[in-house]
C-alpha positions in Angstrom: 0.0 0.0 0.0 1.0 3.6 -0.9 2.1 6.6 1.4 -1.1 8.0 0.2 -3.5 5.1 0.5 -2.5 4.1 4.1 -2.5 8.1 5.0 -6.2 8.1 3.3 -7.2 5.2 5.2 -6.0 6.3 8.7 -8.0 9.7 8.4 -10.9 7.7 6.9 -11.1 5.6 10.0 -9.9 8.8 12.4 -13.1 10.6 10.9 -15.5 8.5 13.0 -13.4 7.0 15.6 -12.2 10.4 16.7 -14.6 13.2 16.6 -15.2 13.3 20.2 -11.8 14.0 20.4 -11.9 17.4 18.1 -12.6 20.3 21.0 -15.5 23.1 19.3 -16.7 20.7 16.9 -20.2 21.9 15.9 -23.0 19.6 15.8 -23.4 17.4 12.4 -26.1 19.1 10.5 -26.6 15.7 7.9 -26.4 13.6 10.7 -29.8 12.2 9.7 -28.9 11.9 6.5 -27.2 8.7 4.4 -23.8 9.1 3.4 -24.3 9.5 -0.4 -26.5 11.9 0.5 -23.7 14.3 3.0 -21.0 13.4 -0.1 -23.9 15.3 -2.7 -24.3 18.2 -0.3 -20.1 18.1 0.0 -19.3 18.0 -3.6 -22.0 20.8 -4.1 -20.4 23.2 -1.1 -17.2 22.9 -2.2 -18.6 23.8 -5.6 -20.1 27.1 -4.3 -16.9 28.1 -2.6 -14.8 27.6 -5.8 -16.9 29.4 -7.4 -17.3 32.8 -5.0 -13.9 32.6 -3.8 -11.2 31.5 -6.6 -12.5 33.5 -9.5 -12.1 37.1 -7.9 -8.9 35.9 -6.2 -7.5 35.0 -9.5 -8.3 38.0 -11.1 -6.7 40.3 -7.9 -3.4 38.1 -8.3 -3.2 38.5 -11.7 -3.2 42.1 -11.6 -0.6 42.0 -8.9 1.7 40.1 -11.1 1.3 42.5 -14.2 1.9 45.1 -12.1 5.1 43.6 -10.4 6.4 42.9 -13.7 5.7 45.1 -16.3 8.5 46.9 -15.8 10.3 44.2 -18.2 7.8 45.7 -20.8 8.4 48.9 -20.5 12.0 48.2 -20.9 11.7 47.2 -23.9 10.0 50.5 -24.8 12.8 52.7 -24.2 11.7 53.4 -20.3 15.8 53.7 -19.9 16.7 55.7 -22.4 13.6 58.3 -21.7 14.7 58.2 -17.7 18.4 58.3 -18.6 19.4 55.0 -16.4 22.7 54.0 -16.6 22.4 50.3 -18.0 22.4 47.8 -16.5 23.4 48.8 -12.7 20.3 51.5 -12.5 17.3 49.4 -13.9 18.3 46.4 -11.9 18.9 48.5 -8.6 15.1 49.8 -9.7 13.7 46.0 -9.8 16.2 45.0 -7.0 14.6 47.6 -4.5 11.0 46.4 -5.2 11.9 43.0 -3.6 13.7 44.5 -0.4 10.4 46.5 0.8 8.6 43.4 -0.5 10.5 40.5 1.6 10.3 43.0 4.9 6.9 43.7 5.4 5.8 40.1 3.9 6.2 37.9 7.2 4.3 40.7 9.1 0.7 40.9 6.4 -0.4 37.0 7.2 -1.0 38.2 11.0 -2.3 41.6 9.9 -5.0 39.6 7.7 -5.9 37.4 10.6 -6.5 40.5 12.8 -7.9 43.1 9.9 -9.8 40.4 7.8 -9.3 39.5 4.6 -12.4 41.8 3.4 -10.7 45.3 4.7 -7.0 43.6 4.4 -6.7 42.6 0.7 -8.7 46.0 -0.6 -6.7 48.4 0.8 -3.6 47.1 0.1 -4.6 46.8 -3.7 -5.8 50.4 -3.8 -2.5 51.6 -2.1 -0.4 49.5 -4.5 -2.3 50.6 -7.6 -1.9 54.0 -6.5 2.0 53.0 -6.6 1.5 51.6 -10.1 0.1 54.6 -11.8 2.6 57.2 -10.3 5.4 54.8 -12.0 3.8 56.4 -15.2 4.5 59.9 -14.3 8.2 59.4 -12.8 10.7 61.8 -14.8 13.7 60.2 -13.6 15.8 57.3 -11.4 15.0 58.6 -8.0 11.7 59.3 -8.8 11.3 55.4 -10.0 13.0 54.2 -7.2 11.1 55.8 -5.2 7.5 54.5 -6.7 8.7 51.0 -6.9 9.8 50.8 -3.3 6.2 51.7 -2.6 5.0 49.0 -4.9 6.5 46.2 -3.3 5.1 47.1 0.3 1.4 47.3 -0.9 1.9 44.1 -2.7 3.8 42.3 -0.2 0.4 40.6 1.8 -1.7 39.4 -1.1 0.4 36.2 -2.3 1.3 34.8 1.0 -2.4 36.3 2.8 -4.1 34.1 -0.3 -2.6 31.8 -0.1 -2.9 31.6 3.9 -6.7 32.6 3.0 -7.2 29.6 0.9 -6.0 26.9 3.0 -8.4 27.8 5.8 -11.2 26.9 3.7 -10.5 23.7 2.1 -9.3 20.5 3.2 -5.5 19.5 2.8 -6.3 17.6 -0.4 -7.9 19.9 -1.8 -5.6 23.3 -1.1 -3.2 22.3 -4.0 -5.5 22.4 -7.5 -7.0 25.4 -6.0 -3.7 27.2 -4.9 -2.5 26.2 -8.4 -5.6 27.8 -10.2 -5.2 31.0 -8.4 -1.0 31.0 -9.0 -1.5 30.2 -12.5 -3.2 33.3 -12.6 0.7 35.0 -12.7 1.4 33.1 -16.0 -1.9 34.1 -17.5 -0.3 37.3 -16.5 2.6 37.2 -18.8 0.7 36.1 -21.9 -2.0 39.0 -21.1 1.0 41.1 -19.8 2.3 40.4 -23.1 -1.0 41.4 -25.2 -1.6 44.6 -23.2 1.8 45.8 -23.7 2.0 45.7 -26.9 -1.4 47.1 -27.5 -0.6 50.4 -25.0 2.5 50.7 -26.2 1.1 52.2 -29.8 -0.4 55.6 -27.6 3.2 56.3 -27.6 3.0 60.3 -27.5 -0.5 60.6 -26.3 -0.7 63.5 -23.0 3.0 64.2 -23.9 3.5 60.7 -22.1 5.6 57.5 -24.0 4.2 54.5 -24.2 6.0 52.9 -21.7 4.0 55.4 -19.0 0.9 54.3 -20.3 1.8 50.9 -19.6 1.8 51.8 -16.1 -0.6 54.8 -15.9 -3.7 52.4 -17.2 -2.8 48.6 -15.7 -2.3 51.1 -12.3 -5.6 52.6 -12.8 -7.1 49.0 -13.3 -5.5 47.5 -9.8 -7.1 50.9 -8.3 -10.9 50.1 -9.7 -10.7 46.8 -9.2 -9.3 47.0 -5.3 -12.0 49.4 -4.1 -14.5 46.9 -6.0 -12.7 44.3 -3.3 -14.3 45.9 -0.3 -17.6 43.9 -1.4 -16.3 40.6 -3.4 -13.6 39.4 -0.7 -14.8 37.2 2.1 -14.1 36.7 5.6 -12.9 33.4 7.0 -15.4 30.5 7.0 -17.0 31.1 10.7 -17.7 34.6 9.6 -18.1 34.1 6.0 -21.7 36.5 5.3 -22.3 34.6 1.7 -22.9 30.8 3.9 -25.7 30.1 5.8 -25.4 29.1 9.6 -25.7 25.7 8.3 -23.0 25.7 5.8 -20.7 27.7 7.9 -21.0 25.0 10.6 -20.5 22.3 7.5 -17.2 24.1 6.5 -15.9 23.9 9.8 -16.6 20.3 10.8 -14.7 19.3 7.3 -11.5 21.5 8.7 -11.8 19.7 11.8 -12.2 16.7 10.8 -9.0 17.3 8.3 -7.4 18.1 11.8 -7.2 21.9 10.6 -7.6 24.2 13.2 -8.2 27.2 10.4 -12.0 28.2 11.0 -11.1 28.7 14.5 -10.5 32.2 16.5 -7.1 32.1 18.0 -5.4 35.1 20.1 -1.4 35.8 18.6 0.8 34.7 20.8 4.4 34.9 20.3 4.6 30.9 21.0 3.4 30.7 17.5 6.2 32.6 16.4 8.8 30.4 18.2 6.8 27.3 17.3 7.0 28.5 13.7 11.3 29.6 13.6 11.9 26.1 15.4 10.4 23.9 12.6 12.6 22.3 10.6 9.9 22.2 7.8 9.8 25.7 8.0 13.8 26.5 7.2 13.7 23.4 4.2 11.2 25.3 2.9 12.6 28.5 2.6 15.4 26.7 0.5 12.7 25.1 -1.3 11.0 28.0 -2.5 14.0 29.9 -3.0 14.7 27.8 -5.5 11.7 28.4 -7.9 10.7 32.5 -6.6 14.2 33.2 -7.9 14.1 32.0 -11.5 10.3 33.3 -11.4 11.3 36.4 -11.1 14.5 36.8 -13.0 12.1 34.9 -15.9 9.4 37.0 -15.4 11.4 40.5 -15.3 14.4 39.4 -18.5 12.0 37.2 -20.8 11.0 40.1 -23.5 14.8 41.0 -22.8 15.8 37.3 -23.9 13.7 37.2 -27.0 14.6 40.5 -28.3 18.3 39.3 -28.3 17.2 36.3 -30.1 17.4 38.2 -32.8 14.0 37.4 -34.2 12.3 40.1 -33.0 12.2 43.6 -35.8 10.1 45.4 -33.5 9.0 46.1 -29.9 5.5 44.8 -30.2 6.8 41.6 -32.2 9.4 41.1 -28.8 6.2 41.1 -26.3 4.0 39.4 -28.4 6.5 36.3 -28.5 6.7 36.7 -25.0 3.1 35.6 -24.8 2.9 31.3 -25.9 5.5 30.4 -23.0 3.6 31.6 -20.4 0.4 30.2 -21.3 2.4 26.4 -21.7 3.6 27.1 -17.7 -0.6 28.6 -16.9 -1.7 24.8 -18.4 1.1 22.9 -16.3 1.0 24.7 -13.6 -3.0 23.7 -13.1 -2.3 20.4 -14.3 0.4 19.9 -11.5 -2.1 21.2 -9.1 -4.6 18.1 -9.9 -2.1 15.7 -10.1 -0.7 16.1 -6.4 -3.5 16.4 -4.6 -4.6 13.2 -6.2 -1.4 11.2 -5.4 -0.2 13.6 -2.4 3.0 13.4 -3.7 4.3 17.2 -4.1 7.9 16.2 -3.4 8.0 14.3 -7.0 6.5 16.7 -8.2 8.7 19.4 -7.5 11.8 16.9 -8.7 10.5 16.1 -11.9 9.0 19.4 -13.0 12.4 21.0 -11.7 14.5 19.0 -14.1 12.5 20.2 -17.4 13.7 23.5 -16.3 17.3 23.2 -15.7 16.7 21.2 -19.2 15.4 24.7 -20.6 18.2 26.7 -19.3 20.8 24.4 -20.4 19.4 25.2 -23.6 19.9 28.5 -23.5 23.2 28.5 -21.8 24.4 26.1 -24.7 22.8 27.0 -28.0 23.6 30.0 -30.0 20.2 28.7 -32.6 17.5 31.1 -32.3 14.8 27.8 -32.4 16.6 26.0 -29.7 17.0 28.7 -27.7 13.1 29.6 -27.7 12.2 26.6 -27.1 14.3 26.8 -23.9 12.4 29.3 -23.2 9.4 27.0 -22.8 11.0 24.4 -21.0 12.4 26.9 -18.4 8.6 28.6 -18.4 7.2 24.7 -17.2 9.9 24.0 -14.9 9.6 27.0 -12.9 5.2 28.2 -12.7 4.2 24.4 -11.3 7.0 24.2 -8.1 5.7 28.0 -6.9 1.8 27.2 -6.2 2.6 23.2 -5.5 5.8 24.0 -2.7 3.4 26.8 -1.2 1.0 23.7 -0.8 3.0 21.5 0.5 4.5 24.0 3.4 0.3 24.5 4.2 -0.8 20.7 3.9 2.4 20.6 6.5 1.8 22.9 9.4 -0.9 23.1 11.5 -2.0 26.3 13.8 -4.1 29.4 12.2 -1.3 31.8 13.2 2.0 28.9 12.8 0.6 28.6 9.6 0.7 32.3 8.6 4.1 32.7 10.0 5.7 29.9 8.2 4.5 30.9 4.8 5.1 34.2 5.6 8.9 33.5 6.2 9.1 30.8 3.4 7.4 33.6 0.5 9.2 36.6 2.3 12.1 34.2 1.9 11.6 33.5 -1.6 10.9 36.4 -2.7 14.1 38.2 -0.8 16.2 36.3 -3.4 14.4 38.8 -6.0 17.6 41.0 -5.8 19.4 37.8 -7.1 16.6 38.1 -9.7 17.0 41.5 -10.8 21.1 41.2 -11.1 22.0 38.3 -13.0 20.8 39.3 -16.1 23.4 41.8 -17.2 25.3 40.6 -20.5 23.5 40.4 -23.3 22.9 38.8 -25.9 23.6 35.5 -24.7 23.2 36.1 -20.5 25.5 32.9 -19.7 25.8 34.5 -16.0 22.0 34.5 -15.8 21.1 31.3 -17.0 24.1 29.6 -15.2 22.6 31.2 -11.4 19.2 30.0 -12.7 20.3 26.1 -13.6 22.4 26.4 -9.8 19.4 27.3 -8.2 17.0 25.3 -9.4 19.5 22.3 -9.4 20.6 22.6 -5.7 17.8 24.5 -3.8 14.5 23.0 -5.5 15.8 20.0 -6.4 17.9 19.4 -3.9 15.9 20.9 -1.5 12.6 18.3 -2.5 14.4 15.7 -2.7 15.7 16.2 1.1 12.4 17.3 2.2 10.2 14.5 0.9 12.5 11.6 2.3 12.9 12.9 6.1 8.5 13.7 6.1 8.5 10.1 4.6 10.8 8.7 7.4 8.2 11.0 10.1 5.5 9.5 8.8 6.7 5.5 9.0 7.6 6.4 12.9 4.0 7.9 13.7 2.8 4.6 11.6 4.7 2.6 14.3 3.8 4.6 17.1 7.0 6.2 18.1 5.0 9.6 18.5 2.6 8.2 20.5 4.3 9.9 23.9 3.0 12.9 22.9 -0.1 12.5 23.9 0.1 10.6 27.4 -1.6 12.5 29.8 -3.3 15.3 28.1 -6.8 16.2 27.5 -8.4 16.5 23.7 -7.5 20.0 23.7 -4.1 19.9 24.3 -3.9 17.2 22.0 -5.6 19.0 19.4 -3.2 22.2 20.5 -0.1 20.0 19.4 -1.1 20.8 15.8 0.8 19.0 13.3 3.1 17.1 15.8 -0.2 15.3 16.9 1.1 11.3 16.0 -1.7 10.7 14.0 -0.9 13.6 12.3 0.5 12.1 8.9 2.8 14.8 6.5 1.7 15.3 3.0 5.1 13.8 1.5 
């Protein structure tokens, strides 16, 4: 039998054997009712909260992405030579700044959600950062973009980890990872509409005495603005205070947490134990390696691609250099969902990570070693479906793994603030063109040693946790203490078996 089968069958059997032990677990509202008929009335709840919670979300991240990025388009539109940046040590230190604001305030915006709620969280930051966008579009020079992008990256900074941290107090640990991925996909979708919309502002070049490149950012900024005060009414609260669910289906929601042994629907005071509980995880540190392995070639991808193709020599204009940036991006949007499916079926997000990770060191050795315009694009693909898939399904694995409203948000806090730190890497490697052999060398390391590596390390010691809880060498844990503090325990509970 499987990890996954024997994990599936010792929740199956926790489920009834253990409910008394779950402290706050509401009353069964289908308890009269057969069991095919509480699996219809599952499938269809679960339907109604994909469909009022992952769309919006989808659409809020993707703006966030365009906005994070498009700085890579409106390089290509002469945004250096109009600002007068020294190339390449001023652009980069502009890209390079936006991840230092980011990485500091990001640990901080999962506890700031918990407390503010996601419904008056999410919004504002959205407004401020959209605000941030659109002044990029009226910056005259280098201070003045320093300056806007610094902003940028602290109104971003809580809606990728506070999602994602959102997300995986609703649904059950298998079924966080499709639904993560739908809503990370959302960034490649990004680049192929990033792509589009580029392209197409770019021609009201001259238009209000601004260049196209200010357009770029005056309009998509504009957008984030309309579309983060619309936020205010189509963001939800947390499942026990959730307005769209009836009493019923709010108590529903939290006795299939509960019985998932999630704590999320539940209120919780911070504590700073949860902090400590959090920095001495071991989970928590691999993790961070983990993810630093994928957030850094996102980035530098993300930020260099219209770069890369321009040098490909291909491209005889500025729209033709974005519009080629578009088909890569929508092959990683496809994998990345299709990932998504596949591990929470088979619960196996470590393989995952290894063998999607080696199709993009496979892409970057392409680049690195071909001077053929064909080969070299399609490395571009390969390095696009290496990297999109091993964001969303590591950020699923870390939830699946830790248990605790508040540990939770701390660990993906650090592990994303983490990640996305290593976005100065990111916005420094890419620095001598045509053929960027520094860049793609630091992205085939990283990838190679952190999220390969890293995986690879990380799924064999939860696999060797998981056979000693199987043969009750965890089971000390427990003697003495009442259901509470069992429950309290949190993912070092013994029957508590790691997503591997």
């Amino acid at each position: 039998m499987s990890d996954a089968e024997k994990q599936s069958t010792s929740h199956d059997s926790q489920d009834e054997n253990q409910v008394a032990a779950f402290d706050g677990l509401p009353p069964d509202p289908d308890a009269h009712l057969s069991q095919v008929e509480k699996d219809k009335i599952d499938r269809k709840l679960v339907w109604k909260l994909d469909w009022i919670l992952i769309p919006w979300l989808c659409i809020l991240y993707l703006l966030a992405f365009l906005d994070r990025t498009n700085i890579g388009n409106a390089k290509v539109a002469h945004l250096p030579q109009d600002l007068h940046l020294k190339l390449p040590e001023q652009y980069n230190e502009t890209l390079t700044i936006f991840f230092i604001s980011y990485s500091l305030f990001e640990p901080l915006t999962n506890v700031l959600l918990k407390r503010l709620r996601p419904s008056v969280f999410i919004p504002i930051i959205m407004v401020l950062w959209g605000a941030s966008m659109t002044g990029m579009g009226f910056v005259y020079n280098y201070s003045g973009l320093m300056a806007a992008r610094w902003f940028l990256g602290l109104a971003e900074a809580g809606l990728f980890p506070g999602v994602n941290y959102y997300l995986s107090c609703w649904y059950k640990r298998s079924e966080f990872g499709v639904r993560a991925a739908i809503f990370f996909s959302a960034a490649a979708v990004s680049g192929s509409f990033g792509g589009l919309l580029a392209a197409a502002i770019e021609l009201m070049d001259g238009i209000g005495g601004r260049p196209g490149w200010a357009w770029i950012f005056i309009l998509e900024g504009l957008l984030t603005v309309l579309f983060g005060f619309a936020s205010f009414w189509m963001v939800h609260d947390f499942p026990d205070q959730a307005r769209f669910l009836s009493e019923v289906d709010r108590a529903r929601v939290v006795r299939r947490l509960k019985l998932d042994q999630q704590s999320s629907a539940e209120h919780e005071e911070w504590k700073m134990s949860y902090l400590i509980a959090g920095l001495k995880d071991w989970k928590m540190w691999l993790g961070m390696a983990i993810y630093m392995g994928c957030d850094m070639p996102l980035y530098a991808f993300s930020l260099f691609l219209p770069s890369i193709i321009q040098e490909l020599g291909w491209s005889t204009s500025t729209v033709r250099a974005q519009l080629l940036s578009v088909p890569p991006y929508a092959a990683a949007a496809l994998l990345t969902v299709a990932i998504g499916f596949i591990a929470d079926r088979t619960r196996q997000r470590g393989l995952c990570n290894i063998f999607v990770s080696l199709i993009g060191v496979a892409g970057f050795s392409m680049l690195l070693g071909s001077t053929d315009p064909r080969v070299k694009y399609a490395g571009t693909f390969l390095g696009a479906l290496g990297i999109y898939p091993c964001i969303s399904n590591t950020i699923s694995w870390m939830a699946n793994n830790i248990e605790g409203v508040y540990k939770r948000g701390v660990v993906l806090g650090f592990v994303i603030g983490w990640g996305n730190l290593n976005g100065i890497v990111s916005s420094n490697i890419y620095f001598n063109p045509p053929r960027y052999l520094e860049g793609h060398g630091v992205m085939i390391a990283y990838m190679t040693l952190f999220l390969f590596g890293g995986s690879l390390l990380m799924t064999t010691l939860l696999r060797i946790e998981n056979r000693r809880r199987r043969q009750g060498k965890r089971d000390y844990r427990i003697e003495g203490k009442s259901a509470k503090e069992i429950e309290a325990l949190g993912d070092d509970k013994p029957d508590f078996l790691y997503t591997v």
